[in-house]
DOKE-257761 format. One record per residue (C-alpha): residue number from 1; z, y, x. Coordinates in nm, 3 decimals. Each point is the difference from the previous one (the first is absolute). Layout:
BEGIN
(atom NUM (Z Y X)),
...
***
This chain:
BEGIN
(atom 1 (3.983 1.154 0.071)),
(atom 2 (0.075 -0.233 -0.285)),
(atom 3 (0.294 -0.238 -0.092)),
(atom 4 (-0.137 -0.292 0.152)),
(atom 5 (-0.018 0.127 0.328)),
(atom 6 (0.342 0.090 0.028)),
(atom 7 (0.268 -0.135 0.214)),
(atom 8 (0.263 -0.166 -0.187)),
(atom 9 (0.307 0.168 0.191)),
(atom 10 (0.265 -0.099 -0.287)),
(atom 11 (0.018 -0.344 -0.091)),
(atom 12 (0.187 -0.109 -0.319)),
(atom 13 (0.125 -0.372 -0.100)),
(atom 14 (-0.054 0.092 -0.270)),
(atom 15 (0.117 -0.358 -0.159)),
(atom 16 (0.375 0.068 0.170)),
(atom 17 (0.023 0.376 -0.081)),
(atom 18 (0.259 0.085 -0.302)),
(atom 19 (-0.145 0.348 -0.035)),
(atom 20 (0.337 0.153 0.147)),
(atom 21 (-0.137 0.300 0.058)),
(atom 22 (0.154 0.085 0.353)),
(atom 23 (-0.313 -0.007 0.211)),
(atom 24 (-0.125 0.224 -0.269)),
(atom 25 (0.275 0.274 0.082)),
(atom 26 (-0.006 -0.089 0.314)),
(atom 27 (-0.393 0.139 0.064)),
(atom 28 (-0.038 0.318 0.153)),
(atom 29 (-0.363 0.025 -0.108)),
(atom 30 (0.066 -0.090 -0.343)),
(atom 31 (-0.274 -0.281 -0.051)),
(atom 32 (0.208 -0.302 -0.088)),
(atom 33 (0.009 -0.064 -0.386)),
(atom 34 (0.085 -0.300 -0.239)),
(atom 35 (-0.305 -0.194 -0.075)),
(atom 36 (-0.076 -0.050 -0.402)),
(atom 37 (-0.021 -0.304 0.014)),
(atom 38 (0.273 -0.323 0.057)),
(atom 39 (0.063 -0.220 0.258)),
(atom 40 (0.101 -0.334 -0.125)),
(atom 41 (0.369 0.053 0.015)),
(atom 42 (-0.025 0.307 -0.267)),
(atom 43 (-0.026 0.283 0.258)),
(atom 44 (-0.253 0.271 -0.008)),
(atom 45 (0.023 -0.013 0.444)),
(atom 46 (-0.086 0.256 0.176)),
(atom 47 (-0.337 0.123 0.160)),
(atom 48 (-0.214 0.219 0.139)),
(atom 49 (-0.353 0.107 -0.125)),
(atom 50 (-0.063 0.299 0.300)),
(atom 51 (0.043 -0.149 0.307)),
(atom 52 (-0.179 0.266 0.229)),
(atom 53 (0.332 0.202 -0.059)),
(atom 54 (0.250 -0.241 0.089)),
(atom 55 (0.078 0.125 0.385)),
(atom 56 (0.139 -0.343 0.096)),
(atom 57 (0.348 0.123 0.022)),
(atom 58 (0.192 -0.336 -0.108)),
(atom 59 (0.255 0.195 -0.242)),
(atom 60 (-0.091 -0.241 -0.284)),
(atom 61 (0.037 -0.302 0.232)),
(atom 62 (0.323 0.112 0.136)),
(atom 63 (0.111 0.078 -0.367)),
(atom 64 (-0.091 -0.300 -0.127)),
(atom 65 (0.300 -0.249 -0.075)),
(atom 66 (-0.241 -0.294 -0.102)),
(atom 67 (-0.223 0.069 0.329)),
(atom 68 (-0.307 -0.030 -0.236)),
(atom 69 (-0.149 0.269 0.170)),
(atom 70 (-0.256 0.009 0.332)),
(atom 71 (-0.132 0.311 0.178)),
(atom 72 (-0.287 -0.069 0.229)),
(atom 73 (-0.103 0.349 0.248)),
(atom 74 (-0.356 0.032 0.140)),
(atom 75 (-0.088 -0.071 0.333)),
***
């Protein structure tokens, strides 16, 4: 199963994230890093490259002050 067939579960704005690093600590799984490269405002935001091991949980979300993040489950 490749990358492109993957369901997005995390989704980053990644233009309002400031890289705070909570949803990073907040991730029981582990899979959340800071991206190398910038957003416009400076900030390396954060992502996720493996999303068939995100579980959907909402931990980042919930963690999240600047509610950049959205966690979509599958049907």
């Amino acid at each position: 199963m490749g990358t492109s067939t993957a369901v997005r579960r995390v989704v980053f704005d990644e233009e309002r994230c400031k890289g705070c690093e909570l949803c990073i600590n907040a991730c029981p799984k582990g899979i959340i890093h800071l991206a190398k490269h910038t957003n416009s405002r400076g900030f390396h935001p954060a992502t996720v490259e493996d999303q068939e091991k995100c579980t959907s949980c909402t931990f980042c979300a919930r963690m999240c002050p600047d509610t950049v993040i959205e966690v979509y489950r599958d049907k």
